[in-house]
C-alpha positions, 0 to 999 in steps of 0.5 A: 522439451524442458529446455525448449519450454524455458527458451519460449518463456525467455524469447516471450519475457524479452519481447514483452519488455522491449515492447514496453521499454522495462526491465526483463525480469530479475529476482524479486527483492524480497525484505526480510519474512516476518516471524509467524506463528506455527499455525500461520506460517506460509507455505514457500513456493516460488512467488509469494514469499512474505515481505515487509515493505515500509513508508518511512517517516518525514525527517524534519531535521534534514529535510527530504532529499532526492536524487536530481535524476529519479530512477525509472521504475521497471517491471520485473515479472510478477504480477499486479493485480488486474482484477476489481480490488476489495478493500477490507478494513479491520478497525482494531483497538478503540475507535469509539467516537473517533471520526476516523471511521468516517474519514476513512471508510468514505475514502476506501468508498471513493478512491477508485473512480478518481483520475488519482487512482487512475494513475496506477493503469500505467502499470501492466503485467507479463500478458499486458493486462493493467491494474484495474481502476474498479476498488470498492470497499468489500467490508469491515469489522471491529477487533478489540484488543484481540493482540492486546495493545502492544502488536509485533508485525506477526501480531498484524499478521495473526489478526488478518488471519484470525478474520479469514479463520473465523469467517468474519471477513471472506477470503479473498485473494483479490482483496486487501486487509487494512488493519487500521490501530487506535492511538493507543496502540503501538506497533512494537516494531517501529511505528512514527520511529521507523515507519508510518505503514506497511504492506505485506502479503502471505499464504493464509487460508490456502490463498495469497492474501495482501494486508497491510497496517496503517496506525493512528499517529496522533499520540505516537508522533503525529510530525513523523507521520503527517505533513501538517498537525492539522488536517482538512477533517478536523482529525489530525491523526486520521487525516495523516493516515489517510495518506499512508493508507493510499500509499500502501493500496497503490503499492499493493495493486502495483507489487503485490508480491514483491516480485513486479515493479519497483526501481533500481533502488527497491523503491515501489511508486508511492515510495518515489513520491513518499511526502511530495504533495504537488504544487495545486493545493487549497485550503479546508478547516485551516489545513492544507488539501489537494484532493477531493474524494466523495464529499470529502477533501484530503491532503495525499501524497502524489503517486508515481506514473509508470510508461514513457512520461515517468513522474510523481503527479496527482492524475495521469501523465500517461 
């Protein structure tokens, strides 16, 4: 019976992906697992294992290269995330006066009913189920220097997983944790040197909880991790991290756990399109601009479409 069950599951996973034209599933690439705390360290089973995943920043010297015929992404058998995605943004450090917290927090409130986002519907899961276009912004809370103003990836971890222990934000496997840091703290690991953001996910509170940090590059090297020092709300640092706050959102619905789509290379959708903004953009407050959220205009990295038509683009190819 045991051997029979497996054969099913075979004959199903190979049906699925000649009907969709991707990859059967294959071992998930799985970046090396942070180093967590005792109190915190995940549980192993056989999908949700803790991964790193980086947006590496610009390289002005030598530009950005490309191969001249992109890889496919394919789908390797996990899951995306189908259901209606709450974000929930953790300000950490000082964010007083910085309108940041504007800028952003209207962003998390507008991505989802946007022809941007509706990109990621191209991407599906073994049962044919979609990434769902409904995100909404679930909550938010403030953390003043909890970790200090020197964090290490588990610090990042330990923050998100303070929030759940404490009640302060609801455990929500169907949720996303942004920790979003002020200019004055560093991220010790690498941050503007050898990354601009991160997602990750790990078992916290007896769930499967997807977070991911997003720091404020403005005095940490604000030409790594932007695409221009200005930006269209008049806030150079939160206007750069916008960009990588949707890159890391889209990745996390798509490859929540590593394990559903990526290429050959290892690389998720908003890293086949990292710092490529497409051809239509238009001007605000002196900076460049190409998408309009709400009542606020962005400069956003495109995204990767998934399906037969496969490119970076703004809306769906699709």
């Amino acid at each position: 019976m045991r051997h029979r069950k497996r054969l099913i599951a075979l004959i199903t996973t190979g049906l699925f992906a000649t009907l969709i034209g991707v990859a059967a599933p294959v071992s998930a690439h799985t970046p090396p697992a942070l180093n967590n705390p005792a109190h915190l360290q995940p549980v192993t089973i056989t999908r949700h294992v803790t991964f790193h995943k980086k947006i590496f920043p610009i390289r002005r010297r030598t530009g950005i290269t490309r191969p001249t015929r992109p890889r496919q992404i394919r789908y390797h058998g996990g899951p995306v995330m189908t259901g209606p995605t709450h974000l929930y943004l953790i300000w950490y450090g000082n964010w007083d006066g910085n309108s940041a917290t504007g800028i952003l927090t209207d962003l998390a409130d507008s991505l989802g009913p946007s022809p941007y986002f509706a990109i990621n519907s191209s991407y599906m899961e073994m049962d044919f189920k979609t990434v769902s276009t409904d995100v909404t912004l679930a909550g938010q809370i403030t953390d003043s220097y909890s970790r200090g103003s020197r964090l290490s990836d588990a610090d990042i971890r330990r923050v998100v997983g303070s929030s759940l222990s404490t009640h302060t934000l609801p455990v929500d496997e169907n949720g996303i944790y942004l920790v979003l840091t002020s200019a004055d703290v560093i991220e010790s690991s690498g941050f503007t040197t050898s990354y601009c953001g991160w997602h990750s996910h790990a078992r916290l509170a007896r769930s499967d909880i997807k977070f991911a940090f997003i720091g404020d590059p403005s005095t940490q090297g604000l030409s790594h991790c932007s695409a221009q020092r200005s930006g269209p709300n008049g806030n150079p640092g939160a206007d750069a991290m916008a960009s990588v706050l949707i890159h890391e959102i889209v990745e996390t619905v798509t490859d929540p756990d590593a394990d559903a789509w990526y290429d050959s290379s290892g690389n998720e959708n908003a890293d086949k399109c990292a710092w490529t903004f497409g051809p239509d953009s238009y001007t605000v407050n002196g900076a460049k601009a190409n998408l309009r959220l709400g009542q606020r205009d962005y400069y956003i990295q495109q995204n990767w479409n998934a399906g037969k038509h496969q490119g970076c683009s703004m809306s769906p190819l699709n």
